[in-house]
Backbone as a ProteinNet text record, in pm:
[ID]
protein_1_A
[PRIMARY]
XXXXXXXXXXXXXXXXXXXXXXXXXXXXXXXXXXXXXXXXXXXXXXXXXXXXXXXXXXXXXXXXXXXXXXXXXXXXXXXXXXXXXXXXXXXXXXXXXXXXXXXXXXXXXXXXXXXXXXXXXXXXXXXXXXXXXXXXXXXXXXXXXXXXXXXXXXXXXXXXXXXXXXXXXXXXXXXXXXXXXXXXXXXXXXXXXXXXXXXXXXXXXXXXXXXXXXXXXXXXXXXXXXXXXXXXXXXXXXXXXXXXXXXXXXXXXXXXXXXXXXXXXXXXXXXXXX
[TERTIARY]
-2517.7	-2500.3	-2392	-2288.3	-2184.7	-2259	-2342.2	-2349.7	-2451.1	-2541.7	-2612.3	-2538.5	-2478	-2360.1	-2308.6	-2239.6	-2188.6	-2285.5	-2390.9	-2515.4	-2573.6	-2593.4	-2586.7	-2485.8	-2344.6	-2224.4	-2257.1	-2278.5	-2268.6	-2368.7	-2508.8	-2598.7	-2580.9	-2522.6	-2484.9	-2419	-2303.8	-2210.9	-2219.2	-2378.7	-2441	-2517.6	-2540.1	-2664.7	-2517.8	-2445.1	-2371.4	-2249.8	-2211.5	-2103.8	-1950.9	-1816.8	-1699	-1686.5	-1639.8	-1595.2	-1483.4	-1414.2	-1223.2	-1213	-1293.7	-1338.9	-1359.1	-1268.5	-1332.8	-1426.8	-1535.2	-1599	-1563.7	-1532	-1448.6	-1586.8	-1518.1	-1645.5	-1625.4	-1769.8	-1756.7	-1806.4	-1781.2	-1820.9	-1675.8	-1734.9	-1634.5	-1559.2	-1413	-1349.2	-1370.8	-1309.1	-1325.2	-1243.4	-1284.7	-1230.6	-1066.2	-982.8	-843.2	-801.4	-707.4	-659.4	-611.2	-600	-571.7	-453.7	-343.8	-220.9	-227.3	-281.8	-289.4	-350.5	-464.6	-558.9	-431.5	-371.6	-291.7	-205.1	-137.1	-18.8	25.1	-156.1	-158.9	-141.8	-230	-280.4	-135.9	-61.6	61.3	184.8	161.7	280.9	244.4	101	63.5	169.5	91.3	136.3	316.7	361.1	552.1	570.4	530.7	572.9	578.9	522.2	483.3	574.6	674	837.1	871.2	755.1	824	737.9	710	586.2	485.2	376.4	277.9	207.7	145.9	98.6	-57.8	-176.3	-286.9	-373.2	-364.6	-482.6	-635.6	-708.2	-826.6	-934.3	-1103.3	-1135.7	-1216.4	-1264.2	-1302	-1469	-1561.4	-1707.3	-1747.2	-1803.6	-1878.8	-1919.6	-1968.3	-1981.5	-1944.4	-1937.5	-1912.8	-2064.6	-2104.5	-2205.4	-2175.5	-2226.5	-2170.4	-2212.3	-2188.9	-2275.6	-2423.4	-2420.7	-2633.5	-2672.8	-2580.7	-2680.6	-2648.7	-2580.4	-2606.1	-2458.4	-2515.7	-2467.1	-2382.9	-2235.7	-2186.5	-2074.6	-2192	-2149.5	-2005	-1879.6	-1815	-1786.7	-1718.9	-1698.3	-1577.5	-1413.3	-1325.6	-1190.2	-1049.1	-966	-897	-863.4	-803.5	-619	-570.2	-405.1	-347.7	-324.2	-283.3	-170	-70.2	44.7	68.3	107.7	135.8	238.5	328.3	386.1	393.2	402.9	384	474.7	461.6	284.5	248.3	303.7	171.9	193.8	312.4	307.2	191.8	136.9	5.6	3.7	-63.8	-100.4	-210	-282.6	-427.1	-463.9	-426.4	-476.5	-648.7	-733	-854.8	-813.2	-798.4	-835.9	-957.6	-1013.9	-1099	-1026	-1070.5	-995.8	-876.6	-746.1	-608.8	-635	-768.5	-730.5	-755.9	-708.3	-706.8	-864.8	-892.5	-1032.7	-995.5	-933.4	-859	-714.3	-681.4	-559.3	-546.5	-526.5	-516.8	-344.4	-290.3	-134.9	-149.2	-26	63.2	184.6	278.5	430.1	409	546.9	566.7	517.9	565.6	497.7	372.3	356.1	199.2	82.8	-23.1	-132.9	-163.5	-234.4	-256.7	-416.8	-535.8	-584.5	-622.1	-564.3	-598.4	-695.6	-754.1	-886.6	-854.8	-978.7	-946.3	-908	-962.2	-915.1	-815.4	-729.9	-647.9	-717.7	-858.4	-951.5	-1007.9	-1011.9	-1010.9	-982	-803.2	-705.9	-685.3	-611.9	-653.5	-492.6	-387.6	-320.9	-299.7	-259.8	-239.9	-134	-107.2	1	3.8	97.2	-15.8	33.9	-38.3	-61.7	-94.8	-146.1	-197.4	-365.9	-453.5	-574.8	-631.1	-671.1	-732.9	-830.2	-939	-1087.5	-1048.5	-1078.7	-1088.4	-1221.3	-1148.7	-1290.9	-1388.3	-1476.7	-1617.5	-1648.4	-1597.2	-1638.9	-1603.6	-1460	-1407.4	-1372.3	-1422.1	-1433.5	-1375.2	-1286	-1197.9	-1059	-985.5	-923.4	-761.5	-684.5	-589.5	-508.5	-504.2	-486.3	-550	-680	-830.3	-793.1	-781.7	-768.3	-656.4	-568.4	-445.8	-481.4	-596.6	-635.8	-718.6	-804.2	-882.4	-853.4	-748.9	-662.2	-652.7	-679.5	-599.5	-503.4	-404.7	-255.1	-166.1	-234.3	-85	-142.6	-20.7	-8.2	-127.2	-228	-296.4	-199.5	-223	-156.4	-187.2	-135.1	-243.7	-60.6	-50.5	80	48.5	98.1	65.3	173.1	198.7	278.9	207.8	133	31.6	-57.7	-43.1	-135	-208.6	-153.7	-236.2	-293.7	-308.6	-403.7	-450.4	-505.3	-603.4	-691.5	-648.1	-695.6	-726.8	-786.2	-842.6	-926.7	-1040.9	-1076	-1125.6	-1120.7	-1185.2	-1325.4	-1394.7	-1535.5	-1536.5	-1661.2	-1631.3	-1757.8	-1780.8	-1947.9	-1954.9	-2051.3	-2077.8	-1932.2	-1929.2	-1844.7	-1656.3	-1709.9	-1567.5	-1522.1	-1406.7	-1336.4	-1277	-1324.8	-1345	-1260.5	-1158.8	-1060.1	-1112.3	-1131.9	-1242	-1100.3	-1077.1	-982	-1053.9	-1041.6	-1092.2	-979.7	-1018.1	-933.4	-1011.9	-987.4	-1075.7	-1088.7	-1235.1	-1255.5	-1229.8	-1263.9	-1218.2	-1241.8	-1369.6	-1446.8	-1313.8	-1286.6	-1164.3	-1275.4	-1353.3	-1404.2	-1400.5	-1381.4	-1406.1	-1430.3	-1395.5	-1450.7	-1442.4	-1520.6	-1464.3	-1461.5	-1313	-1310.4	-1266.6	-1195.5	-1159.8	-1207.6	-1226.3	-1301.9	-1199.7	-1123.3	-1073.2	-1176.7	-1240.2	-1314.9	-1211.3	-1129.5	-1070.4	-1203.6	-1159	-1277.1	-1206.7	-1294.4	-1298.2	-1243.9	-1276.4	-1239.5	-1077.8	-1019.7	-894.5	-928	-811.3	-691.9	-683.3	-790.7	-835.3	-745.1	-781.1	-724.1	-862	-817.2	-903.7	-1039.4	-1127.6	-1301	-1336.5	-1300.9	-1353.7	-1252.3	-1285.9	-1219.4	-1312.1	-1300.6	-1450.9	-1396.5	-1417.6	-1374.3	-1471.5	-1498.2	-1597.7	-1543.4	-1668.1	-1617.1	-1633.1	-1648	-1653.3	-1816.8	-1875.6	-2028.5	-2045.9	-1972.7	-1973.2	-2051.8	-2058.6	-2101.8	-2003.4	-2047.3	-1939.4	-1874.5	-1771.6	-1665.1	-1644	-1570.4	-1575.2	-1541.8	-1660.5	-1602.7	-1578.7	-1438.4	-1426	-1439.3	-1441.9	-1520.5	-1399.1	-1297.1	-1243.8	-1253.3	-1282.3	-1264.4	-1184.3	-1230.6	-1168	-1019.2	-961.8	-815.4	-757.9	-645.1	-580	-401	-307.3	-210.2	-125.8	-51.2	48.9	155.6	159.8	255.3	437.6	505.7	620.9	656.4	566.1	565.3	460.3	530.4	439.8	321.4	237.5	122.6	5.3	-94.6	-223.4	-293	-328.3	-409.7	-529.4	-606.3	-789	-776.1	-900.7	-893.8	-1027.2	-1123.8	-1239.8	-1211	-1247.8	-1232	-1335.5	-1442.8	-1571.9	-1543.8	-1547.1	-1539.1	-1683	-1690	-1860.4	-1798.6	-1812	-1831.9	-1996.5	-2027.8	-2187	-2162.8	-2169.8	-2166.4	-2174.6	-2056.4	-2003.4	-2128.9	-2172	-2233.8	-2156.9	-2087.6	-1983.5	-1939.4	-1913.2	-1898.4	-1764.6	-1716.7	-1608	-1549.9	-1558.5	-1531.5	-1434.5	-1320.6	-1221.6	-1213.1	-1279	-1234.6	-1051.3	-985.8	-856.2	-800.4	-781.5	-727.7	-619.2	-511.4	-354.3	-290.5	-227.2	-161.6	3.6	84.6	232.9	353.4	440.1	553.4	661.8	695.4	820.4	898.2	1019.7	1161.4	1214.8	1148.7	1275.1	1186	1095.8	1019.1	1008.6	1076	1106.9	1033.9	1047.2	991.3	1014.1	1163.6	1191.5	1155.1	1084.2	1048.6	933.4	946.6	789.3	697.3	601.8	496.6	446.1	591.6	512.2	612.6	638.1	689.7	566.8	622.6	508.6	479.8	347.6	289.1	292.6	298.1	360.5	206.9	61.2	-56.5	8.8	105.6	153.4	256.4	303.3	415.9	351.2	210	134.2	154.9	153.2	145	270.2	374.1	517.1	514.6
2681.3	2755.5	2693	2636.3	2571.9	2462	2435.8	2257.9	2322.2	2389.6	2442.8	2523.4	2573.6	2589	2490.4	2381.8	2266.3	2183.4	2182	2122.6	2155.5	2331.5	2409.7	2352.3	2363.5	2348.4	2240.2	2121.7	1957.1	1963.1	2019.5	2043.7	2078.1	2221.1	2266.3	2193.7	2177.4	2038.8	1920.9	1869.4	1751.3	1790.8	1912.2	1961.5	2034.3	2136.5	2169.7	2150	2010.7	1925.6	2051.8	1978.6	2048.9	2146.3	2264.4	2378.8	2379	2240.5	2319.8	2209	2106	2057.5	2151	2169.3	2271.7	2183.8	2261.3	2193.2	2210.6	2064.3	2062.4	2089.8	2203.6	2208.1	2153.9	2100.1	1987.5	2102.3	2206	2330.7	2272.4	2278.5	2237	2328.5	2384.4	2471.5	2559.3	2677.4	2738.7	2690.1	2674.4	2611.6	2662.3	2589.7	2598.7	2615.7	2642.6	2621.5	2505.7	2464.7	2362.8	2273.6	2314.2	2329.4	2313.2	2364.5	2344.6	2280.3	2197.5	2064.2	1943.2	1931.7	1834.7	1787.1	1919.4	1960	1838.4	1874.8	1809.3	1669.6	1637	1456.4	1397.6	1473.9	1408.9	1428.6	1506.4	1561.9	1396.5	1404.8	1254.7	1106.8	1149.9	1042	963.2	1114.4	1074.2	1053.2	1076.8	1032.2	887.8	773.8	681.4	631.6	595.3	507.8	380.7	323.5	190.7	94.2	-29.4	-79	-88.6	-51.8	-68.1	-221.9	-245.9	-341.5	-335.8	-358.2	-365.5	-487.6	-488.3	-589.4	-565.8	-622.3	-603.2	-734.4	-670.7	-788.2	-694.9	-813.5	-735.5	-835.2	-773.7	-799.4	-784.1	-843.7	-827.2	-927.2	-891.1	-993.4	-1038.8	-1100.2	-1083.9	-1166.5	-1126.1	-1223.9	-1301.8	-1355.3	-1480.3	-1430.4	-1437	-1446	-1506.3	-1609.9	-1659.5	-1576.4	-1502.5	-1400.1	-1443.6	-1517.9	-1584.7	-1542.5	-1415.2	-1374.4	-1480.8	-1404.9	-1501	-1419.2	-1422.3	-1303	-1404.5	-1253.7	-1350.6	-1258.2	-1299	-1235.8	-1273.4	-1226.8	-1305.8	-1222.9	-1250.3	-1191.2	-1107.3	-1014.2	-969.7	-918.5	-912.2	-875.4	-829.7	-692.6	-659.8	-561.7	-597.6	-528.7	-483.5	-339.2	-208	-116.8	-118.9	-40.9	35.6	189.4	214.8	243.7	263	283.7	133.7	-14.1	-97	-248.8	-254	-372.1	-404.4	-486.4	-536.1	-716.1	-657.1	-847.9	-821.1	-895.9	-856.3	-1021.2	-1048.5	-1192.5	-1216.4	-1274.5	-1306.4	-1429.6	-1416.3	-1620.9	-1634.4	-1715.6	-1786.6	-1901.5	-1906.9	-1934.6	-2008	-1933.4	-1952.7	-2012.6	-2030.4	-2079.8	-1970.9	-1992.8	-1872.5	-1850.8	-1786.8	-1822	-1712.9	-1620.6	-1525.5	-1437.9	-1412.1	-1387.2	-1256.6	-1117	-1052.8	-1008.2	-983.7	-951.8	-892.9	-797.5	-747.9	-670.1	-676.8	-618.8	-492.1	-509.8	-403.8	-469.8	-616.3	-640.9	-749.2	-799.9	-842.7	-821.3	-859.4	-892.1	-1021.4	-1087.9	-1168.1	-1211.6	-1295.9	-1317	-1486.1	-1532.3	-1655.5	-1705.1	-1811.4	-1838.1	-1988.4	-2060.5	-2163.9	-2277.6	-2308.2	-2344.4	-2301	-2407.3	-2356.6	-2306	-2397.9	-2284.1	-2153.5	-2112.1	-2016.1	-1889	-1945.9	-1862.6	-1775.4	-1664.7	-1581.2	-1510.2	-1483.6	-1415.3	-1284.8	-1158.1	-1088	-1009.6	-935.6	-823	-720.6	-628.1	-455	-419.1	-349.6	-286.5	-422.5	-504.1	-597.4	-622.8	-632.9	-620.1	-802	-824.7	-912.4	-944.3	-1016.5	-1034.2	-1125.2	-1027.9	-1105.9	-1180.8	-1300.1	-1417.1	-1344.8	-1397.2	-1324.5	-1368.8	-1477.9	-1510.2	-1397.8	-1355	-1272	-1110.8	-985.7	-908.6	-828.3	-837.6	-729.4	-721.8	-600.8	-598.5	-557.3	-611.8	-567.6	-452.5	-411.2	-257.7	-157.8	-224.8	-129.5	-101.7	-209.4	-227.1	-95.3	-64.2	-8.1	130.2	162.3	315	325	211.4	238.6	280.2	270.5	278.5	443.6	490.2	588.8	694.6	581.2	654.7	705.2	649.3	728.8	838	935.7	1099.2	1070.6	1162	1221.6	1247.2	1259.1	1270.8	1378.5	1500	1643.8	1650.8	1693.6	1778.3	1957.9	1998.7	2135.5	2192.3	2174.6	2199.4	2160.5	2108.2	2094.7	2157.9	2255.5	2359.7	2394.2	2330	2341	2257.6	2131.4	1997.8	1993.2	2058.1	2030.8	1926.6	1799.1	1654.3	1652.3	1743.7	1764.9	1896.4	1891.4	2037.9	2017.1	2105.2	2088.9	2107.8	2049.2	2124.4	2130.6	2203	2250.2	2239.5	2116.6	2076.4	2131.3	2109.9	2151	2062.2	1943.3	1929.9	1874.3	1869.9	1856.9	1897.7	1900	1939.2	1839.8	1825.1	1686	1716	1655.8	1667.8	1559.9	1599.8	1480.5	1492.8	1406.4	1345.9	1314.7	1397.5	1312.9	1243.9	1136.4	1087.7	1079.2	995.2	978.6	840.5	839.4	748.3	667.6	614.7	541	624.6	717.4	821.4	937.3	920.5	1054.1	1204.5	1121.2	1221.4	1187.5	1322.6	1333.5	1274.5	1160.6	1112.9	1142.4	1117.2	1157.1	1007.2	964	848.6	811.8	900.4	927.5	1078.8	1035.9	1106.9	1133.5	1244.5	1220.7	1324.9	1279.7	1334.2	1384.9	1545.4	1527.8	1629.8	1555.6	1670.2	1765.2	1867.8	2036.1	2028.9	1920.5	1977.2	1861.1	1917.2	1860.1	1694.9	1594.7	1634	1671.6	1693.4	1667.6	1615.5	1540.3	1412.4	1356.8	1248.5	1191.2	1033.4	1123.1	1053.5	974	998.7	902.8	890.9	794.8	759.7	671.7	738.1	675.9	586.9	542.9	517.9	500.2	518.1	553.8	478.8	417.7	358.2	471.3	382.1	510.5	542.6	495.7	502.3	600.7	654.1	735.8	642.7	519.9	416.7	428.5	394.9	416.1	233.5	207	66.5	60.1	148.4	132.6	262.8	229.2	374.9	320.7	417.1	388.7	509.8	496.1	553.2	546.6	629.6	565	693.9	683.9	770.5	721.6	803.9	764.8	726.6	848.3	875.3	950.5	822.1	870.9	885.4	937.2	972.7	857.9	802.8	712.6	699.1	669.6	675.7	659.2	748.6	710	732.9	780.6	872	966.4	1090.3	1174.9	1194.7	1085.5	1053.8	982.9	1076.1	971.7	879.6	756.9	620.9	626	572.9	526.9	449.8	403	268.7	237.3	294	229.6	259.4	131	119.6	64.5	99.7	40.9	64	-36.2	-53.6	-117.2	-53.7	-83.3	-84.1	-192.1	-248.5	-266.4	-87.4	-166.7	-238.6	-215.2	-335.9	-483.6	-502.2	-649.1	-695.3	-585.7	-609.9	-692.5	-616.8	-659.3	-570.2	-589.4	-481.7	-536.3	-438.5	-496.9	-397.1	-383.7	-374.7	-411.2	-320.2	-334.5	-262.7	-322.4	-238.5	-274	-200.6	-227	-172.3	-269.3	-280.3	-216.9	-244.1	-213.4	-138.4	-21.2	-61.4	-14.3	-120.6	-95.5	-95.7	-5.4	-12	-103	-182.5	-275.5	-186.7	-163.8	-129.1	-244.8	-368.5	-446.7	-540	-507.9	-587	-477.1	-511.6	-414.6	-493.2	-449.1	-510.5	-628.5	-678.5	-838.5	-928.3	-880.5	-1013.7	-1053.2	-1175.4	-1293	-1225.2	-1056	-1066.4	-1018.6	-979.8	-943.4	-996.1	-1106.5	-1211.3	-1271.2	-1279.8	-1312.4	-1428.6	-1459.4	-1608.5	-1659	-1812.4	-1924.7	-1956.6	-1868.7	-1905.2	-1844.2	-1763.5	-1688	-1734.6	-1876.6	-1926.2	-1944.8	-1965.3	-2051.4	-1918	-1810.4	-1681.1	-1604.3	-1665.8	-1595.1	-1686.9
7645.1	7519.6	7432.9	7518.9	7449.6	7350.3	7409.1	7362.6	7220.7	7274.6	7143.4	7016.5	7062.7	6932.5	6841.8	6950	6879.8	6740.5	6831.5	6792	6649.2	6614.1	6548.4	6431	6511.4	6379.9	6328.6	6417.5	6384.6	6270.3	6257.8	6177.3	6043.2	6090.9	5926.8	5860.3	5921.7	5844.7	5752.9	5840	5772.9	5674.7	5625.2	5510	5429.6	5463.9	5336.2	5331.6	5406.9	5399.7	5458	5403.1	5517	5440.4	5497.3	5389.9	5380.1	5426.1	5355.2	5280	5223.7	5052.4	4961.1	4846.1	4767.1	4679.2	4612	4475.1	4367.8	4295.4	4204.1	4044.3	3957.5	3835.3	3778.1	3706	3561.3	3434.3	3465.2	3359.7	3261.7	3150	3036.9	3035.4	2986.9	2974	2836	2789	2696.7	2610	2450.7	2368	2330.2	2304.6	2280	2144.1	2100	1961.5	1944.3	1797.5	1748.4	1818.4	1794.2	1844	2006.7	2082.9	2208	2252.1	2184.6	2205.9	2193.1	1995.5	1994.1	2061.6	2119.6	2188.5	2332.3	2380.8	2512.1	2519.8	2454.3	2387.5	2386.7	2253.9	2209.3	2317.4	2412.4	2487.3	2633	2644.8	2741.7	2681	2523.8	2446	2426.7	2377.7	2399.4	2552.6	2635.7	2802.1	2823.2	2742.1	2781.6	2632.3	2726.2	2628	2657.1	2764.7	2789.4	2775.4	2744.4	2742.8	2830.3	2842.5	2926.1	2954.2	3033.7	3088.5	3135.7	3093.8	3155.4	3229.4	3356.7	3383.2	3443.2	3391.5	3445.1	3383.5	3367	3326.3	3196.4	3104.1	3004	2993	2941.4	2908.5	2778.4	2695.4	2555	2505.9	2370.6	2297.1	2173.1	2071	1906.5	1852.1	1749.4	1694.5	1593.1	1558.1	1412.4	1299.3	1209.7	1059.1	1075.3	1131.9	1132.8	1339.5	1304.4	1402.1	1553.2	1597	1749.2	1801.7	1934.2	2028.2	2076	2112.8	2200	2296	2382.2	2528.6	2600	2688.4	2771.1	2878.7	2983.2	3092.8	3141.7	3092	3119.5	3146.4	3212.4	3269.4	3134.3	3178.4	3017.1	3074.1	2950	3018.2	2864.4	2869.8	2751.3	2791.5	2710	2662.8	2536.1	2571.3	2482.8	2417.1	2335.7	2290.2	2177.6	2179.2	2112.3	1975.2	1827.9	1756.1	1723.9	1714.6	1660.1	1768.7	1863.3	1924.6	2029.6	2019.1	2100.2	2120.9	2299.8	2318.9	2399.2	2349.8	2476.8	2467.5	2598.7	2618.9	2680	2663.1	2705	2760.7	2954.5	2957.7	3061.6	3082.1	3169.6	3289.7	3372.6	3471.9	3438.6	3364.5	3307.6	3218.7	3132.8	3011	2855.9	2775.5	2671.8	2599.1	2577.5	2524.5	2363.1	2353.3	2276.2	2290.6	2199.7	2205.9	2066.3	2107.3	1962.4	1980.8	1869.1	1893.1	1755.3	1798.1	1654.3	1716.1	1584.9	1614.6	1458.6	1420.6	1307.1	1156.4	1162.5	1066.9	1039.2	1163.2	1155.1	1266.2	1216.8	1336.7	1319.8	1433.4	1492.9	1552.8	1520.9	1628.5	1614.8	1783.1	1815.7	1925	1812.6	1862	2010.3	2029.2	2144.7	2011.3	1916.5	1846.7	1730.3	1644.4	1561.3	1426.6	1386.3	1264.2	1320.6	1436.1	1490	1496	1462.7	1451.9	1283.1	1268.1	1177.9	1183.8	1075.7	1109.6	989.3	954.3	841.6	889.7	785.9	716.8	701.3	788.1	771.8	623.8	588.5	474.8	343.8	403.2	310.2	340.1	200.7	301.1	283.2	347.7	453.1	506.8	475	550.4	673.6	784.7	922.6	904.9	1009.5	1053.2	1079.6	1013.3	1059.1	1199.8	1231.8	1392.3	1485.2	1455.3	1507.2	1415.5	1423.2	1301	1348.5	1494.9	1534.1	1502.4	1448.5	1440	1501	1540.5	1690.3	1610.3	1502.5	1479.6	1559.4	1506.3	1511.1	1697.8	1779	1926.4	1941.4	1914.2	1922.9	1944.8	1847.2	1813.6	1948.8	1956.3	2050.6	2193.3	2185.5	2340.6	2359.6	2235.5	2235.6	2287.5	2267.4	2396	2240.8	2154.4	1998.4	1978.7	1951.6	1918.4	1802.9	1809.4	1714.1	1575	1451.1	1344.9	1313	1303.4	1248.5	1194.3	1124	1034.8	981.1	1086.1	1057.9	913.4	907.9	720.3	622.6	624.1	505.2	507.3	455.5	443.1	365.7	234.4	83.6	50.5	157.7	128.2	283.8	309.8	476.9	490.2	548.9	597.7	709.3	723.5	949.4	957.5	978.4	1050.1	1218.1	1250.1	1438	1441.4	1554.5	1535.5	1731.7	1735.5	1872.5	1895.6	2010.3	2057	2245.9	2291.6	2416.6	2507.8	2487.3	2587.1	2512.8	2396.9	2345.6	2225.2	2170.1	2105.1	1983.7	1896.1	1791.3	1657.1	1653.1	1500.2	1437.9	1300.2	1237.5	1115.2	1074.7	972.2	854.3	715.9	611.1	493.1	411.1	337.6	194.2	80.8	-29.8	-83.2	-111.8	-152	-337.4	-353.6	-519.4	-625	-572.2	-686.8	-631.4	-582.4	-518.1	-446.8	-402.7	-334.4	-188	-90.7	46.3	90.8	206.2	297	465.4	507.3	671.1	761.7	776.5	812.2	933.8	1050.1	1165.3	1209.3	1358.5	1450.7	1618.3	1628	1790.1	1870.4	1978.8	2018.1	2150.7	2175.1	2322	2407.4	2504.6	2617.6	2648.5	2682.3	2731.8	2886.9	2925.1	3105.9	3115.5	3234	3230	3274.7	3279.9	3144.9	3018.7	2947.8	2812.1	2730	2751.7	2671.4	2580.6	2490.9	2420.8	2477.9	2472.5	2508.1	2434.3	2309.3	2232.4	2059.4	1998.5	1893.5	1785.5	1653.7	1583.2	1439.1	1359.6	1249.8	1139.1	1057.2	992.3	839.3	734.2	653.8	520.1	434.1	284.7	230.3	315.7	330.4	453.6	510.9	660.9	771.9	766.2	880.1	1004.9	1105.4	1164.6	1190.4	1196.6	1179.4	1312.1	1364.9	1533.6	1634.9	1737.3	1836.1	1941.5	2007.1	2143.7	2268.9	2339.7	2489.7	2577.9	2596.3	2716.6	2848.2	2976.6	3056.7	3172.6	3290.8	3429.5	3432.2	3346.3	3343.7	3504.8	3499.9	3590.7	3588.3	3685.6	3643.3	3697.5	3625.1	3619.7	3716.7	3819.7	3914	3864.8	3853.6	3779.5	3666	3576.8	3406.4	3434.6	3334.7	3353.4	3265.2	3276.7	3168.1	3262.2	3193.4	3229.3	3111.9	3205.4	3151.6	3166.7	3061	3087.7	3199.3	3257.8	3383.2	3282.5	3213.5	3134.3	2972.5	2934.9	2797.2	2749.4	2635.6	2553.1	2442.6	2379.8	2207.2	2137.4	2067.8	1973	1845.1	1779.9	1658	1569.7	1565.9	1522.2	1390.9	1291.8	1162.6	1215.6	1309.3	1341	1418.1	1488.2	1648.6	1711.1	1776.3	1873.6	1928	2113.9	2180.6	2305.2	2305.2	2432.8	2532.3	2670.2	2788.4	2886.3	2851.6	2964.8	3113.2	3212.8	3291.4	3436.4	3365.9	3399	3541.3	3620.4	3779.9	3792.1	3699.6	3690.9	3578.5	3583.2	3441.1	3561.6	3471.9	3501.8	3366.6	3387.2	3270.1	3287.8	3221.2	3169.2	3083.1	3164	3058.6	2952.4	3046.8	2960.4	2868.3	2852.8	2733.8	2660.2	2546.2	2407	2305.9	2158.1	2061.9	2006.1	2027.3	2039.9	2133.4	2248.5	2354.6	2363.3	2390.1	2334.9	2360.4	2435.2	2441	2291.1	2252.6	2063.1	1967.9	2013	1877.2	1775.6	1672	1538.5	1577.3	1635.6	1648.6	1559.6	1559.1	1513.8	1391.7	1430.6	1337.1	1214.5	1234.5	1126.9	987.1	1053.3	942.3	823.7	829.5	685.2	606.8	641.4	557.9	451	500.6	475.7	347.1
[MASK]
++++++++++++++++++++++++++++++++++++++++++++++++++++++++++++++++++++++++++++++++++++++++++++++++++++++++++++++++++++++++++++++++++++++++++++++++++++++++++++++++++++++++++++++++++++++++++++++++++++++++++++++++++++++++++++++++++++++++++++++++++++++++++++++++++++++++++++++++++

């Protein structure tokens, strides 16, 4: 009788698995207020004071102007601080194949060659290489680790409303266009179930096209700050057609790389510009 018992337990076990696992729900949560959506995002966001570090590998493609794909599959290593310092290196077995950067007052992107290379000026506008149509601003947002911008004191000019879909919770940002009418040109998509944090990030042009969205999930919590990181990152450039894929092994914080040390000094493609 003993053994048939056992037998019995061993059974059940294998059909409705251990019972001191609880099951974790993917039932979205009930929608939040404004304030307590931003709250969260930006409260992840100020935790993370020191520069970050990502490695992993990244996948995509960019297309050309006469149309021809040009897929890669290569090590990626990007460093982060926040709101605009960036280095996201692309190499192939240690050699550079891309390079996007920016500090406070420029961006950066370098190609394998020096006509390649491309450098500008924030708040100056600028046609990026069409070879290359990304922009390492644009990269920055996509991460999305910077505080959401909502300014609750403006009250008599409202530039944000919320909308509330099955699984998330979406602050859509509008600005104006030349005719001075409405546009809706940013999109934070945060999810309903915890951490809720931000899923996605959209940008939209003055035609409501969309310029670029990003995807990031499989957030996890940071060993050592009290903030969680994406480990997946997808960026879609439809206009450009161009798509890019980080999936990141590591991320670690540096105290001592601040905004003066070489990983965000103004590259040297940059002297022709000054």
């Amino acid at each position: 009788m003993h053994k048939l018992h056992l037998l019995i337990c061993g059974t059940a076990l294998m059909i409705v698995g251990c019972p001191s696992q609880p099951r974790v729900s993917l039932r979205p949560q009930a929608p939040r207020p404004l304030y307590d959506v931003v709250s969260v995002v930006n409260a992840n966001a100020a935790a993370i004071t020191n520069t970050l570090r990502a490695r992993g590998v990244v996948d995509g493609y960019f297309t050309s102007p006469q149309g021809r794909r040009r897929s890669y599959h290569v090590d990626g290593t990007l460093f982060y601080l926040d709101p605009s310092y960036l280095r996201f290196d692309l190499k192939k077995l240690g050699t550079r194949m891309l390079l996007f950067g920016s500090n406070d007052t420029n961006y950066w992107i370098v190609g394998q060659k020096d006509e390649d290379s491309f450098c500008g000026r924030h708040g100056v506008a600028d046609d990026l290489p069409p070879d290359t149509p990304i922009s390492p601003t644009q990269l920055i947002e996509a991460l999305g680790l910077s505080s959401i911008p909502v300014d609750y004191s403006a009250l008599d000019d409202v530039q944000y409303v919320q909308r509330i879909v099955p699984d998330y919770q979406q602050i859509l940002f509008f600005d104006y266009n030349h005719a001075a009418s409405p546009i809706l040109n940013k999109e934070y998509w945060i999810d309903r179930r915890a951490p809720y944090l931000v899923s996605k990030v959209i940008f939209r042009d003055e035609d409501g096209q969309v310029e670029m969205e990003s995807s990031l999930s499989q957030y996890r919590r940071h060993g050592g700050v009290d903030c969680w990181l994406p480990y997946v990152m997808e960026v879609v450039w439809p206009k450009a057609q161009a798509y890019l894929r980080f999936q990141v092994r590591q991320w670690k914080q540096f105290e001592a790389v601040t905004p003066t040390s070489p990983q965000f000094v103004t590259h040297e493609v940059c002297e022709n510009k000054r």
